[in-house]
C-alpha positions as CSV (number, residue, x, y, z in Angstrom):
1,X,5.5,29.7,12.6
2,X,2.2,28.8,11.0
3,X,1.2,25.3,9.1
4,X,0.7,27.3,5.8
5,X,4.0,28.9,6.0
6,X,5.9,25.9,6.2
7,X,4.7,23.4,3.2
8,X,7.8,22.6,2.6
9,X,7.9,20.3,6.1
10,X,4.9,18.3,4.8
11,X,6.3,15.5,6.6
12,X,5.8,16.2,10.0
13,X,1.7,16.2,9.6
14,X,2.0,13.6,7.4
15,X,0.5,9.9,7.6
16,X,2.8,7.5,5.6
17,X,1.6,3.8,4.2
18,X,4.2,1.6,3.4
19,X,3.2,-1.2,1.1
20,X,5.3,-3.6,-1.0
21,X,3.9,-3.5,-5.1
22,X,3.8,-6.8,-5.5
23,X,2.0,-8.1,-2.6
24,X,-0.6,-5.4,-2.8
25,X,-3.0,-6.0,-5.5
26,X,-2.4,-8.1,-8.9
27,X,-4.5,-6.2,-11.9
28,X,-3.7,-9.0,-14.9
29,X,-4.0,-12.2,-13.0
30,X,-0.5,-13.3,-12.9
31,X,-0.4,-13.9,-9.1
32,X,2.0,-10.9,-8.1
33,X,0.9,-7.2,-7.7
34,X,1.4,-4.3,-9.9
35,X,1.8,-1.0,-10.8
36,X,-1.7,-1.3,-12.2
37,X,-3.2,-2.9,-9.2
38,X,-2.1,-0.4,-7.0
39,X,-3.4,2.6,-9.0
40,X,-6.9,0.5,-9.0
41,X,-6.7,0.6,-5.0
42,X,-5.8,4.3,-4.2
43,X,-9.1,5.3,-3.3
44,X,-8.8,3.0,-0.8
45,X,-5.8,4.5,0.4
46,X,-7.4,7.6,0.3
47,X,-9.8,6.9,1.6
48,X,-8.2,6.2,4.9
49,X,-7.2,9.5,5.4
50,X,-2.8,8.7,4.6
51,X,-1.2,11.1,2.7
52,X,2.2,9.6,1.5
53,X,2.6,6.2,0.5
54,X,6.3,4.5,0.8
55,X,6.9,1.9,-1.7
56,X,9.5,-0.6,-0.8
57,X,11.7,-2.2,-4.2
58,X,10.3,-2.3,-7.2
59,X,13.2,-2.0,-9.6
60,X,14.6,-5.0,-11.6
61,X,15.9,-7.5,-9.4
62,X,17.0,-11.3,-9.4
63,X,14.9,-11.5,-6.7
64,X,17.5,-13.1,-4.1
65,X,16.3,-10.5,-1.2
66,X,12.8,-9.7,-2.1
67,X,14.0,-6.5,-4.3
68,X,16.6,-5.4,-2.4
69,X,19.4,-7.1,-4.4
70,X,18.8,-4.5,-7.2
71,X,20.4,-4.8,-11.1
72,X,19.2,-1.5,-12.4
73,X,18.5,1.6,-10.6
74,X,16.6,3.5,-13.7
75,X,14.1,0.9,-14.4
76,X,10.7,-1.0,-13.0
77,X,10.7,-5.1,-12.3
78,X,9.4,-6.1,-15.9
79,X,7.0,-8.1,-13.5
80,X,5.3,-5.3,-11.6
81,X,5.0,-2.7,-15.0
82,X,6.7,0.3,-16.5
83,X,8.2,3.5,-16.2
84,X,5.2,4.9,-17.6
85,X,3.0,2.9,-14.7
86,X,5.2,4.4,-12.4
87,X,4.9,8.2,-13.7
88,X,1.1,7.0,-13.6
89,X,1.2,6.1,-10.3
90,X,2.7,9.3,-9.3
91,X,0.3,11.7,-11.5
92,X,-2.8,9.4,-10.0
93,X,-1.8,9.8,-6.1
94,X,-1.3,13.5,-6.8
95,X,-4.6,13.9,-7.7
96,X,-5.7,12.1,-4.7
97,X,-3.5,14.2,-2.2
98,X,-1.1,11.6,-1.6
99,X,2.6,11.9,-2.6
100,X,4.8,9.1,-2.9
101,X,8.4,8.1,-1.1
102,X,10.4,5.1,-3.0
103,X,13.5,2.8,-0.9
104,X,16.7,4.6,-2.0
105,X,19.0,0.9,-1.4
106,X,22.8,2.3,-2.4
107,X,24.6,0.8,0.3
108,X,25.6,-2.9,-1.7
109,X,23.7,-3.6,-5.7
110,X,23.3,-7.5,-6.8
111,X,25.8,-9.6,-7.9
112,X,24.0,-9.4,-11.1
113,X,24.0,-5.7,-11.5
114,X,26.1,-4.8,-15.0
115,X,28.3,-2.7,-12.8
116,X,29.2,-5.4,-10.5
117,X,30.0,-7.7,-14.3
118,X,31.7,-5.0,-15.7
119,X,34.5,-4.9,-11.9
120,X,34.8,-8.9,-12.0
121,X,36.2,-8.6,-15.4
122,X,39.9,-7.7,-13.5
123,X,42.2,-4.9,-11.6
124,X,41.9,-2.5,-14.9
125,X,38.1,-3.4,-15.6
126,X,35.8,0.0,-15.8
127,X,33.9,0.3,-12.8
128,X,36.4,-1.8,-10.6
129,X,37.0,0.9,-8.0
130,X,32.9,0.8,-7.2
131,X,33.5,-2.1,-5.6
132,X,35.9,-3.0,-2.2
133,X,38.1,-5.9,-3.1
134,X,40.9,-7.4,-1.1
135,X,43.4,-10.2,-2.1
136,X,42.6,-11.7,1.0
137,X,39.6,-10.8,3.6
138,X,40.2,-8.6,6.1
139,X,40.1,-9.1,9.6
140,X,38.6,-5.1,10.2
141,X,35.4,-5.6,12.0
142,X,32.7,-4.4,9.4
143,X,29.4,-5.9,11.1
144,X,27.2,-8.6,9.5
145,X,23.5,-7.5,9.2
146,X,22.7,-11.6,9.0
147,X,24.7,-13.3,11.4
148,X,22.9,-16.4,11.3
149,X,23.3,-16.7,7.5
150,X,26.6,-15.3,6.3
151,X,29.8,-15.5,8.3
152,X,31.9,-13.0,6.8
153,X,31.9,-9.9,5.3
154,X,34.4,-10.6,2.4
155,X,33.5,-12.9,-0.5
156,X,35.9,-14.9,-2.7
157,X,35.0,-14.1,-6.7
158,X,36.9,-16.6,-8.9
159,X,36.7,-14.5,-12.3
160,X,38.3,-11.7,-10.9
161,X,40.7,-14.1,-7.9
162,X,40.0,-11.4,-5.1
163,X,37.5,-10.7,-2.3
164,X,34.5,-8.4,-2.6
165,X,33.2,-6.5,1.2
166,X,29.3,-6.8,1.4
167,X,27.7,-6.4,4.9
168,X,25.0,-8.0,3.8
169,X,24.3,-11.0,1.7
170,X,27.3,-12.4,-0.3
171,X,25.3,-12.1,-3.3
172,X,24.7,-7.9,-2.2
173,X,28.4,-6.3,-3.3
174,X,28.8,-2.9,-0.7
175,X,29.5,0.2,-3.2
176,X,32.8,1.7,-2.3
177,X,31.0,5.3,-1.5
178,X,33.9,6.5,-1.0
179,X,34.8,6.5,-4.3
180,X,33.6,10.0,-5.9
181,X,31.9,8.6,-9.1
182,X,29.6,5.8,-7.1
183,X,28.6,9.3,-5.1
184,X,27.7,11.1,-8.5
185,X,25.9,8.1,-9.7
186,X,24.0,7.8,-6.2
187,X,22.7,11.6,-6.6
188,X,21.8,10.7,-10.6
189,X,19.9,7.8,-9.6
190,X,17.8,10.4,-6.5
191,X,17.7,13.1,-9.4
192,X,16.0,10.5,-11.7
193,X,13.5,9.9,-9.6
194,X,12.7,13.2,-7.8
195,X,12.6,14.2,-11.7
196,X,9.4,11.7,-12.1
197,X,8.0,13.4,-9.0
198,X,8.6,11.6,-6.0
199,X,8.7,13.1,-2.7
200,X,11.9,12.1,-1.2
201,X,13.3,8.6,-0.6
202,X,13.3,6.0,2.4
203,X,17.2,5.9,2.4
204,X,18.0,2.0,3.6
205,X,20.3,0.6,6.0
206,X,22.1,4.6,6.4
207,X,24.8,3.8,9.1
208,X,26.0,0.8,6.9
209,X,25.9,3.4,3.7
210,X,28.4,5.6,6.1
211,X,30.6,3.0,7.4
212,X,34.3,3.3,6.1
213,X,35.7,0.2,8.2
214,X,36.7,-2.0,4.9
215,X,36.5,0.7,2.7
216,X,40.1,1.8,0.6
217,X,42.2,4.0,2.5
218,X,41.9,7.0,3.1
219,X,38.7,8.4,3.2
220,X,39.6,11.3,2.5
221,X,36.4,13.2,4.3
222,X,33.6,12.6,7.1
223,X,30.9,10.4,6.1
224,X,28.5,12.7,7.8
225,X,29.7,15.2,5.5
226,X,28.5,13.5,2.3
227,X,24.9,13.0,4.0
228,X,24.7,16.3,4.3
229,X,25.9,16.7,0.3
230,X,22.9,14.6,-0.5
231,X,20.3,16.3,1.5
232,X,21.3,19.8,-0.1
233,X,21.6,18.0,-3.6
234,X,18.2,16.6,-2.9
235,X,16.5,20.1,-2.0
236,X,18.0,21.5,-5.0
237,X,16.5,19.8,-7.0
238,X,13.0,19.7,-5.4
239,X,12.8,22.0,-2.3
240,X,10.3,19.9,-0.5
241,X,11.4,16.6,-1.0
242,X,12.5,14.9,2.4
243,X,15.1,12.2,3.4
244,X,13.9,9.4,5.6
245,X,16.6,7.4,7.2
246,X,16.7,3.9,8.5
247,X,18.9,4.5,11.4
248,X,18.9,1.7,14.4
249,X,21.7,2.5,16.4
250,X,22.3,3.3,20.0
251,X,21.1,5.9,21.7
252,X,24.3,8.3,21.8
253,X,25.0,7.9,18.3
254,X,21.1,8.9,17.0
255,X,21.5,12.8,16.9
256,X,24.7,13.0,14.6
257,X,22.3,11.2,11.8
258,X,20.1,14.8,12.0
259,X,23.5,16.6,11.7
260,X,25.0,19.4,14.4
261,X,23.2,21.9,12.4
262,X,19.8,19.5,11.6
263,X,21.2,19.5,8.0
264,X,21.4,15.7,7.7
265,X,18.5,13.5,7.7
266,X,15.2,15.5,7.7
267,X,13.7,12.2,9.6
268,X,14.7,9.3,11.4
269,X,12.9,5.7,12.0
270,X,12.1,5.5,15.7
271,X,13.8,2.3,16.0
272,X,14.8,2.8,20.0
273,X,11.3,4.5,20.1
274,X,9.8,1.6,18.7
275,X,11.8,-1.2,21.1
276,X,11.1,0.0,24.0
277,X,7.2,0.8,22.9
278,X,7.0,-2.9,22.8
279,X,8.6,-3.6,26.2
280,X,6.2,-1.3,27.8
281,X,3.7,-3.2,26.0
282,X,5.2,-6.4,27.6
283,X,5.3,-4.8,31.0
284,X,1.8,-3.1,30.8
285,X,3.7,0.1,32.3
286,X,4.3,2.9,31.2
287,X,8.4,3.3,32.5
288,X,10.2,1.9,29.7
289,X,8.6,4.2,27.0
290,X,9.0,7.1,29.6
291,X,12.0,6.8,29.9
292,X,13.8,6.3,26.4
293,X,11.9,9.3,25.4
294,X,13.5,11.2,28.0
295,X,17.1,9.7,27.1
296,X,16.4,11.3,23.0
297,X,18.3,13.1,21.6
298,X,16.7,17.0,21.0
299,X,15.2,17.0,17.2
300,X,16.2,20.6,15.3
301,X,13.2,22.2,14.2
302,X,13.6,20.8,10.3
303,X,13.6,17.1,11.7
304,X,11.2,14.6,13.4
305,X,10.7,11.2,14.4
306,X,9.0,8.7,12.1
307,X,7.1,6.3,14.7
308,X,5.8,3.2,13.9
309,X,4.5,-0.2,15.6
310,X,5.7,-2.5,13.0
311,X,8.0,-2.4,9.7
312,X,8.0,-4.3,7.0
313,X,11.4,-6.2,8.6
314,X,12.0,-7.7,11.4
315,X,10.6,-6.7,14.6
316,X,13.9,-5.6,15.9
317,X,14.7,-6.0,19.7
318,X,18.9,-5.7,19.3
319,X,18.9,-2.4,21.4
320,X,17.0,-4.1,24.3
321,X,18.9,-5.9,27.6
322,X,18.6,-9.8,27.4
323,X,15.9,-9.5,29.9
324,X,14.2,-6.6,28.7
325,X,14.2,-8.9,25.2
326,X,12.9,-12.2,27.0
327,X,10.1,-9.8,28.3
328,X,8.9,-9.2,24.5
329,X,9.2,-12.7,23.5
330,X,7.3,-13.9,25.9
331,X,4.8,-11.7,25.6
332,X,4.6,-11.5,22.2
333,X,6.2,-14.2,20.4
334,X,7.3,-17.2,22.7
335,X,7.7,-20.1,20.2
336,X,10.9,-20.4,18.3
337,X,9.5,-19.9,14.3
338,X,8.4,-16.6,15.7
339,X,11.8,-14.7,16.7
340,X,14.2,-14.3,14.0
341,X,17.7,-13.5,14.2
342,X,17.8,-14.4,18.0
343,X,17.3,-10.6,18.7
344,X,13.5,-10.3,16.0
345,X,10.1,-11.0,16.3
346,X,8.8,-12.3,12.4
347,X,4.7,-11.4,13.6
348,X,2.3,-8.5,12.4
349,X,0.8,-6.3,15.0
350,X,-2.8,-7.7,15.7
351,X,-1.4,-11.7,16.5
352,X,0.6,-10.2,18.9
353,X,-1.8,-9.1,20.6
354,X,-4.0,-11.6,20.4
355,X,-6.7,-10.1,18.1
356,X,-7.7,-8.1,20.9
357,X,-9.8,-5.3,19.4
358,X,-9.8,-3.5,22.6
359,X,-5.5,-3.4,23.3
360,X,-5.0,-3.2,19.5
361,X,-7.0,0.4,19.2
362,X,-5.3,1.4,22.6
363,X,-1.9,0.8,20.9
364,X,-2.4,2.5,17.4
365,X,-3.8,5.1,19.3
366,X,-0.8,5.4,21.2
367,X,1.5,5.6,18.2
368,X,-0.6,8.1,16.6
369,X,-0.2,10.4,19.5
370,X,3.4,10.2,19.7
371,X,5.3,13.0,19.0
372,X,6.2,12.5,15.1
373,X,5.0,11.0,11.6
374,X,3.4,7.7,12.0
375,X,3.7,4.6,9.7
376,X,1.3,2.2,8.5
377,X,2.5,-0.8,7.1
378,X,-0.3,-2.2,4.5
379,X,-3.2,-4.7,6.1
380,X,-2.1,-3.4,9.6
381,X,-5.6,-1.0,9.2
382,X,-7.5,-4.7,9.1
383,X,-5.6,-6.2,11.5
384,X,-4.4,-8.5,9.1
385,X,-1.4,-11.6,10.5
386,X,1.5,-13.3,9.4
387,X,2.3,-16.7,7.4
388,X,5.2,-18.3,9.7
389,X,5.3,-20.7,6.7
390,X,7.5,-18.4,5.1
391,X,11.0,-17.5,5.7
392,X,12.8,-14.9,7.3
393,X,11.2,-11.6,7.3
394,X,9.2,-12.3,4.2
395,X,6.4,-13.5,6.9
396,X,5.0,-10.1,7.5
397,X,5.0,-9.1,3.1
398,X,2.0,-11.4,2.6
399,X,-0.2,-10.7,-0.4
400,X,-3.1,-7.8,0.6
401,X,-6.8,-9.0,1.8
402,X,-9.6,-7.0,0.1
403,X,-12.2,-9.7,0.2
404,X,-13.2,-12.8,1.4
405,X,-12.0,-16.5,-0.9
406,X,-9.1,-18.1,-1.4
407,X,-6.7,-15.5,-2.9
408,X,-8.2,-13.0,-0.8
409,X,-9.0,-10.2,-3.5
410,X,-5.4,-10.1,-4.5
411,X,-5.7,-11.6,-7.3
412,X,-7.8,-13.4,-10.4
413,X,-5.3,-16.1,-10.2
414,X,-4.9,-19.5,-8.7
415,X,-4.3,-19.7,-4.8
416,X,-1.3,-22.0,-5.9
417,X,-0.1,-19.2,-8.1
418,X,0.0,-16.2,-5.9
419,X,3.5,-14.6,-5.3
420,X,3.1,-15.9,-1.5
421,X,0.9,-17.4,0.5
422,X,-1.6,-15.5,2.4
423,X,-2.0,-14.9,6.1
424,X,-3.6,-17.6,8.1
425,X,-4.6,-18.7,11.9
426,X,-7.7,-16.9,12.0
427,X,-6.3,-13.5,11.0
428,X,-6.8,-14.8,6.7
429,X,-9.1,-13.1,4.2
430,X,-11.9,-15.3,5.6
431,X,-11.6,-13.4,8.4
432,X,-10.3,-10.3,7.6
433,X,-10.8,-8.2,4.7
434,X,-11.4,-4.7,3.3
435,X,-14.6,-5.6,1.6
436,X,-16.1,-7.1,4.9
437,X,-14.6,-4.4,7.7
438,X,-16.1,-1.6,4.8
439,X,-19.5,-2.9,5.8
440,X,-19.1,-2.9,9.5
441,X,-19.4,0.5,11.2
442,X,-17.4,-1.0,14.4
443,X,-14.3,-2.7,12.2
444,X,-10.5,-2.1,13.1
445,X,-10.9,-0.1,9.0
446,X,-13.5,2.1,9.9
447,X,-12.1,3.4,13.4
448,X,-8.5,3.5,12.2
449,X,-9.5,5.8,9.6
450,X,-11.3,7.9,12.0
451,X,-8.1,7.9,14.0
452,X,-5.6,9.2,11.0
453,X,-8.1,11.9,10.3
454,X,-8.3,13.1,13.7
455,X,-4.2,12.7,14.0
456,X,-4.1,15.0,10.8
457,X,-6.6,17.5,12.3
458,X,-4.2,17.4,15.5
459,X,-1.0,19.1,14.0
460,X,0.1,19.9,18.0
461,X,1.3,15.9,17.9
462,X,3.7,16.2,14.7
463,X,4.9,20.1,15.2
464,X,5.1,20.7,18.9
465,X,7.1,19.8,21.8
466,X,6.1,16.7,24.3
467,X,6.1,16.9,27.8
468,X,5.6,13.9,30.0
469,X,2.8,13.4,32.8
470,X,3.6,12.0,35.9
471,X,0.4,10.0,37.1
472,X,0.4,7.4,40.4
473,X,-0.6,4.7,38.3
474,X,2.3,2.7,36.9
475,X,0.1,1.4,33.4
476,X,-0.5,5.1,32.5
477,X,1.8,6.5,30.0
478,X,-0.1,10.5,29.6
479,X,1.7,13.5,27.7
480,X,1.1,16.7,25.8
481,X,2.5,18.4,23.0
482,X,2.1,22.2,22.3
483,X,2.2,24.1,19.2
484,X,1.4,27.8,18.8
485,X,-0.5,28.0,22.3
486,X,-2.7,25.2,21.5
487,X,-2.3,22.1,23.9
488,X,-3.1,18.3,22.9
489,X,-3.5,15.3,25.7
490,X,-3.1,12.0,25.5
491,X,-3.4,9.1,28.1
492,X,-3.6,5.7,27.7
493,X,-3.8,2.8,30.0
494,X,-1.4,-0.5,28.8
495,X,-2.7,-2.3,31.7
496,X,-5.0,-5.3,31.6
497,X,-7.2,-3.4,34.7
498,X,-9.3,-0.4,34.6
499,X,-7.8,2.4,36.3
500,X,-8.0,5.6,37.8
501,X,-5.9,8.8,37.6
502,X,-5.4,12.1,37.9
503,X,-4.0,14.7,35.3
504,X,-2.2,17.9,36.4
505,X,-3.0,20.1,33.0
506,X,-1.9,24.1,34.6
507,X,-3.7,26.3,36.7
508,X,-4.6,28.2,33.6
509,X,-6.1,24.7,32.3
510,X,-10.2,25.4,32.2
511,X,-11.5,22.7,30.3
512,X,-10.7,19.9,28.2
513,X,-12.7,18.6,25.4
514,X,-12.8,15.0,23.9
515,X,-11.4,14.5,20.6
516,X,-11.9,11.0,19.9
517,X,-15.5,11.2,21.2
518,X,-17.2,14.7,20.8
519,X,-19.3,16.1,23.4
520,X,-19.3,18.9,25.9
521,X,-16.4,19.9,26.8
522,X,-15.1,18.7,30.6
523,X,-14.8,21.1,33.4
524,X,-11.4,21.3,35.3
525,X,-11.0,22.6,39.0
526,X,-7.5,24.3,39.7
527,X,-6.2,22.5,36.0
528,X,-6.8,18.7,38.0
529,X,-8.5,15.9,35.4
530,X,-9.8,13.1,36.8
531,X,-9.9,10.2,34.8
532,X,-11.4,6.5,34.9
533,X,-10.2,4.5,32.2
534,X,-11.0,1.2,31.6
535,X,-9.1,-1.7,30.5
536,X,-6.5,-0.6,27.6
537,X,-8.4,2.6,27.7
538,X,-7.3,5.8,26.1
539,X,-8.0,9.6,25.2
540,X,-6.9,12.3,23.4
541,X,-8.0,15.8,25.0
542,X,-7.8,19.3,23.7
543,X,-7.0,21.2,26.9
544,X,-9.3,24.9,26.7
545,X,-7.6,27.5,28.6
């Protein structure tokens, strides 16, 4: 199967940037990004070498959840612009090679929604079936997604004198999908947008949309069933558009999500990939990633992985022991404002580790050699940190740094004005910035976007099949992955110490040559690398047969 025969699976080369519109870049000075501003910064996108961009909520909101308490699925926030920015948007990433993914959030709407106004009004009201109401709550276990902030999953409404189901916040009604017209209006609302040219949709919180505990009775089918519905429904309409699924369950309950017959989700967040990523990282050995790759489920050929170091959530650690867990927060966030949701870390990737140019290259370089699509989320290519000053998860979603002062670049407004704070501690726009990492040839900018363009000239990581290394050294975590005869390495060290180690690549191996830093190619004996690699060292290797 040959890269130019299958376009249609874009996504599995593909380097995606997630960034949040109005924390991004503010064009008219009001202190909160826009449509505009983020059309003014694509060349800096890129520029860097991604080739989709995610953007999280940007549709009108009350603003209770940071977007994702949505009151109108057809429009733009007033705040960040227009339909016609967004069509913009779209027609000016095109142009730049870049194709854009939007948060599909159809699991609960706001309280505020006119659907959610027009079921309060009573039993007979239009639209009260899109709703789950009870006259009292129901003791069915449902699952709380904040546990720390909402202590049941029913709600009391006094205008319509009955409880409303949400898994979320109380003021985030669930939709009752079973109910066959809230599934027509879901695939309206993906048709709209796919119709404006979008390239598929970051489906939220998907086990919670397919949950039927609380839901009327019966269901009268499988919830996998409907997934499917909306994946063919979805390539109907545009044959290449993809379906990206938050999906952080356990481990024997991942591969239903891709569907028996990899019909499903075309790709899955690496949640479990990404836990245990970090535990490794704790360690400084290689085991625990070593071995939850092995425990994965098998991907079908029309599915991957989407692999990431940090989302724009919560650093989740829920599918980790206790003391797998402690291991993290020691590591990586051992004061108390730092973990959220007793199972979360609330930090961006470089404070974590410590601004430590050295392990933070050896770690992106690890997650762009995984097998799958990695994600960037915005200001991770500076390095840029966190503002524990603000609440909840809203920590990471700091305002953008492109150059050095106090509102960072973002905008022409007042610091006191902006829609957040910016990042401080040493990692702020003083410190950090696009503007002053364009200028330095050695900056955490400059080598990351050598790193995406050599991951996109490396199709054997997102297409081909991984096999694991064994090496004596416990801080080594090596693999390859082959595609169409051609073999990629990778090896990196997690450890503190410089190491060495040797690298059984096949007697047929001959050579390997350096892909991160070109030069003659390295001579094998019998298919046996030697390696020295020093502290948080890596390399990627083209094996030559």
């Amino acid at each position: 199967m040959r890269l130019d025969q299958t376009s249609d699976q874009w996504w599995k080369n593909a380097v995606i940037y997630c960034l949040d519109v109005e924390t991004f870049r503010d064009s008219d000075g009001d202190g909160i990004g826009d449509l505009q501003g983020l059309i003014d910064r694509l060349d800096h996108l890129a520029g860097l070498g991604v080739t989709c961009l995610w953007l999280m909520p940007f549709k009108p909101t009350p603003n209770r959840d940071d977007g994702y308490d949505i009151a109108d699925y057809y429009g733009v926030d007033p705040r960040l612009g227009t339909l016609g920015d967004f069509v913009e948007l779209v027609r000016c990433a095109s142009d730049r090679g870049l194709r854009v993914i939007v948060d599909l959030v159809v699991n609960h709407t706001s309280d505020q929604h006119p659907w959610f106004r027009e079921a309060r009004e009573g039993i007979g009201a239009p639209r009260r079936n899109w709703y789950v109401w009870r006259d009292e709550p129901s003791d069915e276990p449902t699952g709380l997604a904040f546990p720390d902030t909402e202590k049941s999953n029913w709600a009391y409404d006094e205008r319509s004198t009955q409880w409303y189901l949400h898994r979320f916040y109380h003021f985030q009604p669930d939709l009752n999908t079973s109910d066959q017209a809230v599934r027509d209006e879901i695939a309206r609302i993906m048709g709209f947008w796919l119709a404006l040219g979008i390239s598929g949709f970051r489906m939220d919180a998907v086990p919670a949309l397919l949950e039927t505990a609380g839901l009327p009775e019966p269901v009268k089918d499988d919830p996998q069933s409907w997934l499917r519905s909306l994946r063919a429904f979805v390539n109907r309409r545009r044959g290449d558009a993809m379906l990206l699924g938050e999906v952080n369950v356990g481990l024997h309950d991942l591969g239903r999500y891709f569907g028996d017959h990899g019909d499903e989700l075309h790709m899955q967040l690496g949640f479990l990939l990404n836990q245990h990523l970090w535990l490794a990282l704790a360690r400084q050995e290689a085991e625990p990633l070593e071995i939850v790759i092995r425990e994965l489920p098998a991907v079908p050929p029309d599915g991957a992985w989407a692999t990431f170091l940090r989302n724009h959530d919560e650093l989740s650690l829920d599918k980790l022991t206790v003391p797998q867990r402690a291991d993290v927060f020691a590591a990586f966030g051992p004061e108390p404002d730092m973990q959220l949701y007793g199972h979360g870390l609330r930090r961006r990737v470089a404070p974590m580790l410590g601004g430590d140019p050295e392990r933070l290259r050896m770690a992106w370089s690890l997650l762009f050699s995984l097998p799958g699509t990695p994600i960037l989320l915005y200001g991770d290519e500076l390095g840029m940190g966190e503002q524990l000053a603000l609440p909840d998860r809203l920590s990471v979603r700091v305002p953008m740094q492109w150059s050095p002062g106090p509102t960072g670049g973002f905008s022409s407004a007042p610091p006191d004005r902006l829609v957040r704070p910016l990042a401080g501690d040493g990692f702020g726009p003083d410190d950090i910035s696009v503007e002053a990492q364009r200028r330095d040839p050695d900056s955490l900018l400059q080598w990351m976007g050598r790193l995406i363009r050599r991951r996109r000239e490396c199709p054997e990581f997102g297409w081909g099949t991984s096999t694991l290394l064994e090496t004596a050294q416990p801080s080594i975590f090596a693999h390859t992955c082959e595609w169409e005869g051609s073999t990629v390495a990778a090896v990196h060290n997690l450890g503190e110490a410089a190491c060495a180690t040797t690298l059984e690549l096949g007697q047929d191996a001959k050579a390997v040559e350096d892909l991160l830093e070109p030069g003659e190619p390295e001579q094998l004996h019998g298919g046996r690398l030697d390696l020295e690699l020093g502290r948080y060292g890596y390399r990627w290797l083209r094996v030559l047969r």
